[in-house]
N, CA, C and O atoms as a DFTB+ gen file, in Angstrom:
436 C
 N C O
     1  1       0.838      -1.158       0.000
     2  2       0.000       0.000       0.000
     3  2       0.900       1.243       0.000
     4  3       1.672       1.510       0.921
     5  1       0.717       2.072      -1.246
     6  2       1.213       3.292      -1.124
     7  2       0.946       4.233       0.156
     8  3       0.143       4.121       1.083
     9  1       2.112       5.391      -0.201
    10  2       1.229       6.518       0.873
    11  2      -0.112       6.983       0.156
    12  3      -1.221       6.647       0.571
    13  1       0.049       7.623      -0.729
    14  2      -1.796       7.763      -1.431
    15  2      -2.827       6.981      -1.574
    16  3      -3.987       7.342      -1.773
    17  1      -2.358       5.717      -1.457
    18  2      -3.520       4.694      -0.740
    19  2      -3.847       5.314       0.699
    20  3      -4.822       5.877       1.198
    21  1      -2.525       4.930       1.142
    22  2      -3.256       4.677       2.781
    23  2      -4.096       6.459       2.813
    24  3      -5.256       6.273       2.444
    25  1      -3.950       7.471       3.014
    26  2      -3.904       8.633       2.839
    27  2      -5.674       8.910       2.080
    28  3      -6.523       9.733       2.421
    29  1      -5.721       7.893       1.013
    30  2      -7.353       8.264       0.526
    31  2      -8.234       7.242       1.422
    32  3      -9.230       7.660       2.012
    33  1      -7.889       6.084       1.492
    34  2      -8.270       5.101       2.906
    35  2      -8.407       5.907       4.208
    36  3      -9.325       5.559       4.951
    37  1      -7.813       6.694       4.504
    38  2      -7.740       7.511       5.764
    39  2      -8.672       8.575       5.462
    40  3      -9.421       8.964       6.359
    41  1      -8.726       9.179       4.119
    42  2     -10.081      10.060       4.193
    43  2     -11.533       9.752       3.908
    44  3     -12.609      10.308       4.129
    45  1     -11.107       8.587       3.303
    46  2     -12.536       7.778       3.387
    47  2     -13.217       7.574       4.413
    48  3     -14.415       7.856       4.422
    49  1     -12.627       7.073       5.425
    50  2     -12.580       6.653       6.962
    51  2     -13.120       7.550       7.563
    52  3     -13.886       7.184       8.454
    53  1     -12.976       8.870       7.369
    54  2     -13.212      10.224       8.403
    55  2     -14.233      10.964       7.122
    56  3     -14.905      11.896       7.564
    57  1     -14.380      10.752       6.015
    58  2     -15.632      11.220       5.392
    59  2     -16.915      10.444       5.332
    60  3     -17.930      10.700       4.684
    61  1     -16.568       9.076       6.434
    62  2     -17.936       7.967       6.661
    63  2     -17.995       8.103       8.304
    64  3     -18.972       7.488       8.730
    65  1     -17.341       8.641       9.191
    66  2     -17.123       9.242      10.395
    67  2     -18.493      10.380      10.162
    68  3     -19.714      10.364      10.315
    69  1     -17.513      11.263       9.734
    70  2     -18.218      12.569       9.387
    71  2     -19.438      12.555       9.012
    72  3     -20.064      13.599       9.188
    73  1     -19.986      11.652       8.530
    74  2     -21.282      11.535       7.694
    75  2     -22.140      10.967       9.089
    76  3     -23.264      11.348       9.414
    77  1     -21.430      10.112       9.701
    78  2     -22.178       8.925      10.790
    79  2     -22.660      10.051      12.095
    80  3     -23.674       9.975      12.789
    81  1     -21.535      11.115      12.150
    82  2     -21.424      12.331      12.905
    83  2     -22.601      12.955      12.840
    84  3     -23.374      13.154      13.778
    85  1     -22.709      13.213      11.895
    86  2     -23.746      14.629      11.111
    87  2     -25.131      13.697      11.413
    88  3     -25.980      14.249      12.112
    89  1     -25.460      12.135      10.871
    90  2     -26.664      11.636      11.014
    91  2     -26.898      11.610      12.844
    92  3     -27.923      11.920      13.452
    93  1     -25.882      11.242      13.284
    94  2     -26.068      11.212      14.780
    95  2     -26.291      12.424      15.686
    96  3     -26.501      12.391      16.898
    97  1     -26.213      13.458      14.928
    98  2     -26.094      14.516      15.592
    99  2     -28.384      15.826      15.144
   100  3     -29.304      16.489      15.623
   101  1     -27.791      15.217      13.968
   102  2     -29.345      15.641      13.284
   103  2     -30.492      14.649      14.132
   104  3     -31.443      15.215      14.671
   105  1     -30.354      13.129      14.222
   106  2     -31.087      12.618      15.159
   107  2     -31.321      13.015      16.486
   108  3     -32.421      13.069      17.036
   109  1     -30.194      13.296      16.984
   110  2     -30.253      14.375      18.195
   111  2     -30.894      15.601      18.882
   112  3     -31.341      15.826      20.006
   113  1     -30.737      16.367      17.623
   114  2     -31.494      17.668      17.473
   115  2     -32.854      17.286      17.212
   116  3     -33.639      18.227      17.338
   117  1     -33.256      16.426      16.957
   118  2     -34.501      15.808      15.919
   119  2     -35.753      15.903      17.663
   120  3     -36.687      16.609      18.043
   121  1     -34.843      14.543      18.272
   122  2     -34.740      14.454      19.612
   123  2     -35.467      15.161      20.544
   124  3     -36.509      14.868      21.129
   125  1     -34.411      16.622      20.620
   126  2     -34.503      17.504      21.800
   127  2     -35.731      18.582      20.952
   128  3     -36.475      19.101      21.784
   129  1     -35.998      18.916      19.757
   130  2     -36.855      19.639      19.189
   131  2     -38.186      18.696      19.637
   132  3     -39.201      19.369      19.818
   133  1     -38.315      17.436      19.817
   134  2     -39.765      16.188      19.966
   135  2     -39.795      16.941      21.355
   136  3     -40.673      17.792      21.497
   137  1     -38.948      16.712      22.354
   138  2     -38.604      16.853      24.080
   139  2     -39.377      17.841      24.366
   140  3     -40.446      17.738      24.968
   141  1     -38.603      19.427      23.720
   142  2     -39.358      20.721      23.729
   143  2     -40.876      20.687      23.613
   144  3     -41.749      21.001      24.422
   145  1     -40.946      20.112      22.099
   146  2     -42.435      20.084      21.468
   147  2     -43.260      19.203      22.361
   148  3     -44.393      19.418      21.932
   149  1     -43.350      18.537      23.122
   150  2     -43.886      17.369      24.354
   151  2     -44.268      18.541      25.611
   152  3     -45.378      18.686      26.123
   153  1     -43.065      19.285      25.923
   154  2     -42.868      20.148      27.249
   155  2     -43.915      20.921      26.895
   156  3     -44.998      20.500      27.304
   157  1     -43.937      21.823      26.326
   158  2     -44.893      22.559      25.753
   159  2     -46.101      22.454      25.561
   160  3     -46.897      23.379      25.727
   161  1     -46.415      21.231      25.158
   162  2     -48.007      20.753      24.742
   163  2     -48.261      20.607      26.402
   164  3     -49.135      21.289      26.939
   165  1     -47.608      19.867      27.008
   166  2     -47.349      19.755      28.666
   167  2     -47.914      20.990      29.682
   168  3     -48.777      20.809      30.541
   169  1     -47.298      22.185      29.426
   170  2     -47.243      23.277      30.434
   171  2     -48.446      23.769      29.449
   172  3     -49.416      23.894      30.197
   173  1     -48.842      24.112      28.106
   174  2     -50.024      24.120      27.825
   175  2     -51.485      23.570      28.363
   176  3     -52.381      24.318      28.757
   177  1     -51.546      22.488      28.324
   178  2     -52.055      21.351      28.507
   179  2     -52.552      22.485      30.364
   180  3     -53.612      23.034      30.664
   181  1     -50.962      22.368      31.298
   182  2     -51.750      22.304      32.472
   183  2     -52.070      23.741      32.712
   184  3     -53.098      23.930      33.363
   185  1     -51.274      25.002      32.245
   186  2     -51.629      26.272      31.927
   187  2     -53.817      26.564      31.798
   188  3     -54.543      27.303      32.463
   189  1     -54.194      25.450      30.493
   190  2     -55.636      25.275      30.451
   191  2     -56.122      25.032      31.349
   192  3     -57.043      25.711      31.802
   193  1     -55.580      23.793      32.002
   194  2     -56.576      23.357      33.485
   195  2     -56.666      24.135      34.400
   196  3     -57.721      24.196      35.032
   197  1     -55.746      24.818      34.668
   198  2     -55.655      26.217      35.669
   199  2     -56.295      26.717      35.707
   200  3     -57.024      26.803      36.695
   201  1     -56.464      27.527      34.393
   202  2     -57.606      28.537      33.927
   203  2     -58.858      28.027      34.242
   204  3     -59.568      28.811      34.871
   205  1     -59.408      26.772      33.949
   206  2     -60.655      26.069      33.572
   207  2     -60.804      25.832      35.446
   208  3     -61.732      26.242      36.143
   209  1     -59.868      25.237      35.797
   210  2     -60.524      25.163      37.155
   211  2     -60.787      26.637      37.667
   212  3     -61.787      26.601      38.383
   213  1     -60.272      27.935      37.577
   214  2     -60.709      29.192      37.660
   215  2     -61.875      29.611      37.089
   216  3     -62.619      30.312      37.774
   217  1     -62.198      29.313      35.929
   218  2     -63.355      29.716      35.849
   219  2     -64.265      29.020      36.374
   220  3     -65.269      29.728      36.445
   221  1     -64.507      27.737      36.891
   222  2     -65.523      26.872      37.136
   223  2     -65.458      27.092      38.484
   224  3     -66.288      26.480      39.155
   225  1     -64.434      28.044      39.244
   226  2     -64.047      28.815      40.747
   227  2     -65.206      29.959      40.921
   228  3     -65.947      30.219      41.869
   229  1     -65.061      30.542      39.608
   230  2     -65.628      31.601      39.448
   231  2     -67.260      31.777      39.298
   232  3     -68.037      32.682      39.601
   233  1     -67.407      30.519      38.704
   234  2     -69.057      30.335      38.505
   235  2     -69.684      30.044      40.155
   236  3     -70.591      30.671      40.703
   237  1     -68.874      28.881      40.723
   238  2     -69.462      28.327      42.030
   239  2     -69.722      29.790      42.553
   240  3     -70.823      30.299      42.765
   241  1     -68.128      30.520      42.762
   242  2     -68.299      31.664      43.274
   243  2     -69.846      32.884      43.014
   244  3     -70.756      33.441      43.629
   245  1     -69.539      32.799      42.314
   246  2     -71.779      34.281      41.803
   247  2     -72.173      33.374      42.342
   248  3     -72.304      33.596      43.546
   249  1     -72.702      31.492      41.766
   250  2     -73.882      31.204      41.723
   251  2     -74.088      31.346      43.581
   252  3     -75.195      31.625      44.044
   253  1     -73.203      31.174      44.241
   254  2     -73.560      31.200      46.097
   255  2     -73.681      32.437      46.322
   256  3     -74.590      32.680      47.117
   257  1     -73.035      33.473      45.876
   258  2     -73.436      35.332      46.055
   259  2     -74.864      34.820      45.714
   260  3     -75.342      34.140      46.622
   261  1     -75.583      34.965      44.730
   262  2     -76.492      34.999      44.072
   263  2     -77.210      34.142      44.847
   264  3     -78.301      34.713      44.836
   265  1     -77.346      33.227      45.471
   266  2     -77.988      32.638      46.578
   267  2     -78.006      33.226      47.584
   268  3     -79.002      33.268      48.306
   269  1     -76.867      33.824      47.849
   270  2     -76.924      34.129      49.583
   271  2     -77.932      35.465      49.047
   272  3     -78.879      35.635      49.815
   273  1     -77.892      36.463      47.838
   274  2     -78.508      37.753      48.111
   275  2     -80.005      37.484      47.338
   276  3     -80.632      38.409      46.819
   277  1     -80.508      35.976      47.344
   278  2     -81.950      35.610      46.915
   279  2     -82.280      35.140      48.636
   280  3     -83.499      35.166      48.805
   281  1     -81.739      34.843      49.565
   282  2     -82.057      34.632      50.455
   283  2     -81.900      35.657      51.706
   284  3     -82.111      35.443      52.900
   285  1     -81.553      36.595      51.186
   286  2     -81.218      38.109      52.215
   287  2     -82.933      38.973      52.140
   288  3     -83.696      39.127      53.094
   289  1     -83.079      39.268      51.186
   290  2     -84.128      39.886      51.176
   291  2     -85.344      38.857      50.404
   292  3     -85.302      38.068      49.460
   293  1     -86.552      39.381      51.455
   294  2     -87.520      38.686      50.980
   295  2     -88.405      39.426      49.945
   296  3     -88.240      40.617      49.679
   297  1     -89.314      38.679      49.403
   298  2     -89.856      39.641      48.043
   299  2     -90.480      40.777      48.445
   300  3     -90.719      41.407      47.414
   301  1     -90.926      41.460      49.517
   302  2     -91.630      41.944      49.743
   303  2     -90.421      43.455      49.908
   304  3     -90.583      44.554      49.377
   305  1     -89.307      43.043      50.766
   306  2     -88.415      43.821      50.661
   307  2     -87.699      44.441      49.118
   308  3     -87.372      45.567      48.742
   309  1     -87.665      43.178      48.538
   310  2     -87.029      43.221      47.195
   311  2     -88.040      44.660      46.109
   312  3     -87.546      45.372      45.235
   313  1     -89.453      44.660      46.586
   314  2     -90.305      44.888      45.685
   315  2     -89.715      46.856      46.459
   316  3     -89.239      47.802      45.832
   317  1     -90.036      46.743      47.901
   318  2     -90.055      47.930      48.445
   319  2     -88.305      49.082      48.109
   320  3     -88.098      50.271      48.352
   321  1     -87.588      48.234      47.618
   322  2     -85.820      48.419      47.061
   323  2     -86.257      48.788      45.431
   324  3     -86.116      49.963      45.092
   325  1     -86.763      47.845      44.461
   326  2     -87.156      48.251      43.540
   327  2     -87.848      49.689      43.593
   328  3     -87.278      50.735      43.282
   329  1     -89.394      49.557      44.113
   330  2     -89.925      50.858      43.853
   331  2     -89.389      52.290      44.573
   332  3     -89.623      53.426      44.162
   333  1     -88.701      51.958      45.616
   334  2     -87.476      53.276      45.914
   335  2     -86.453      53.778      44.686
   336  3     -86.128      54.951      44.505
   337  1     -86.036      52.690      43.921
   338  2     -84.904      52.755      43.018
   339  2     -86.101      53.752      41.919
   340  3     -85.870      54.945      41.725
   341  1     -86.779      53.373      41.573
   342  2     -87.886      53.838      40.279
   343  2     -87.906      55.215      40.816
   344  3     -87.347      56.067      40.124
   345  1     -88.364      55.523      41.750
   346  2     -89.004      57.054      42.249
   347  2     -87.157      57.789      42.315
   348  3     -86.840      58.749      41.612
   349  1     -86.355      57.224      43.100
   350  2     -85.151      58.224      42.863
   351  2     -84.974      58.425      41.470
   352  3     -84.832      59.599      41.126
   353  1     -84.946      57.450      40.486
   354  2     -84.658      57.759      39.600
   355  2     -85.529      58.531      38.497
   356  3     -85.070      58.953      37.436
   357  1     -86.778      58.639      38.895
   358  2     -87.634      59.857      38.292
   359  2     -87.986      61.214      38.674
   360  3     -88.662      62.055      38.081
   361  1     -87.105      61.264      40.314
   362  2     -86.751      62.793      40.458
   363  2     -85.512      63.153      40.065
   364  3     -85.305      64.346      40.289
   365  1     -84.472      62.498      39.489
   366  2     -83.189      62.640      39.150
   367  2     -83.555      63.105      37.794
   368  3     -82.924      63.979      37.199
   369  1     -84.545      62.524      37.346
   370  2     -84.624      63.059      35.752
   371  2     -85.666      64.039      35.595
   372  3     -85.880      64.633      34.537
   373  1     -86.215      64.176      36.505
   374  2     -87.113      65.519      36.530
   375  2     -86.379      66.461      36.766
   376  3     -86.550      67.501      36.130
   377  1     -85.043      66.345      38.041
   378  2     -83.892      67.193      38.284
   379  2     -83.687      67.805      36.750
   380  3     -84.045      68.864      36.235
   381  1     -83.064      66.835      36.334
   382  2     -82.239      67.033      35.021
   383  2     -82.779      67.902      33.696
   384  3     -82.192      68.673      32.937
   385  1     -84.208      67.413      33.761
   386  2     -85.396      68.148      32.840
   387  2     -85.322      70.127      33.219
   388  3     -85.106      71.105      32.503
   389  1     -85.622      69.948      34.667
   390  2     -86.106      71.412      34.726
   391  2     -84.786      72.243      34.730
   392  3     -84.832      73.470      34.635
   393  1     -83.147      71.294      34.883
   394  2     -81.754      72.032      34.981
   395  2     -81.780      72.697      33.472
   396  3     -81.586      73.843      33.068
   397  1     -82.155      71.285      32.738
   398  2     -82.178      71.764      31.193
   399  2     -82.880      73.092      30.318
   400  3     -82.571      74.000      29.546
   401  1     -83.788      72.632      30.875
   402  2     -84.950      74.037      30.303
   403  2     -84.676      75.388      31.562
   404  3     -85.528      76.263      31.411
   405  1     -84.046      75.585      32.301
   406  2     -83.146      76.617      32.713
   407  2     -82.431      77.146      32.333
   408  3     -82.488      78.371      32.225
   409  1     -81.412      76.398      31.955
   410  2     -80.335      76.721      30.803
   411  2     -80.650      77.067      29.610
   412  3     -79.832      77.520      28.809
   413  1     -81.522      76.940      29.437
   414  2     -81.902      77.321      27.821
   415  2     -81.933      78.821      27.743
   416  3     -82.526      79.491      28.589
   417  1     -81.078      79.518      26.384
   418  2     -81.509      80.670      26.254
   419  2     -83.135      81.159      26.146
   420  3     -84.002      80.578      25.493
   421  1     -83.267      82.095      26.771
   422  2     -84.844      82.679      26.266
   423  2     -85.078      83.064      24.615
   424  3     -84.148      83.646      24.056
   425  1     -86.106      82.798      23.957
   426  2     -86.042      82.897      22.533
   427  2     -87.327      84.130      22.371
   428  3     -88.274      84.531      23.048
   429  1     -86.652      84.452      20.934
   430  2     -87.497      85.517      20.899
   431  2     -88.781      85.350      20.590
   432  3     -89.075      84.338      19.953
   433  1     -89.782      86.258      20.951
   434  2     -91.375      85.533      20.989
   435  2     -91.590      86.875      19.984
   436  3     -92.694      87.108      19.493
């Protein structure tokens, strides 16, 4: 065996290295890109449940307000809160009516 034998034998050797390198290394990356893409769907995944158990926190939460203030006042109270609310709010706008037509310039007659 010449030296330019052994010498192209020797780069053969390290250009089927090199190649075995590069596939082993792309499998690798292949790998840790699956790993990531897994983690992710993962902390997604429990990120949702978080939320979802919060909102379903949130519903229990009104629907017992909303009980406790159907069981605070009785209808009779409820009715006497309503028709207070109606009457303030039709001297507020009677307020507002006679502020308005105050303000108004006088026009010529």
């Amino acid at each position: 065996m010449t030296r330019s034998d052994f010498d192209a034998a020797q780069i053969a050797r390290d250009a089927e290295i090199a190649r075995q390198l590069q596939v082993n290394l792309q499998a690798e990356v292949e790998r840790e890109r699956q790993r990531e893409k897994e983690a992710s769907k993962t902390a997604i995944a429990e990120m949702y449940d978080e939320v979802q158990a919060g909102i379903d926190a949130d519903a229990l939460f009104a629907a017992k307000l909303q009980q406790e203030e159907r069981e605070e006042y009785t209808i009779e109270e409820s009715v006497k809160f309503l028709a207070e609310t109606i009457a303030a709010q039709r001297k507020f706008k009677a307020a507002q009516r006679s502020a308005e037509i105050r303000s108004r310039p006088p026009t010529k007659s």
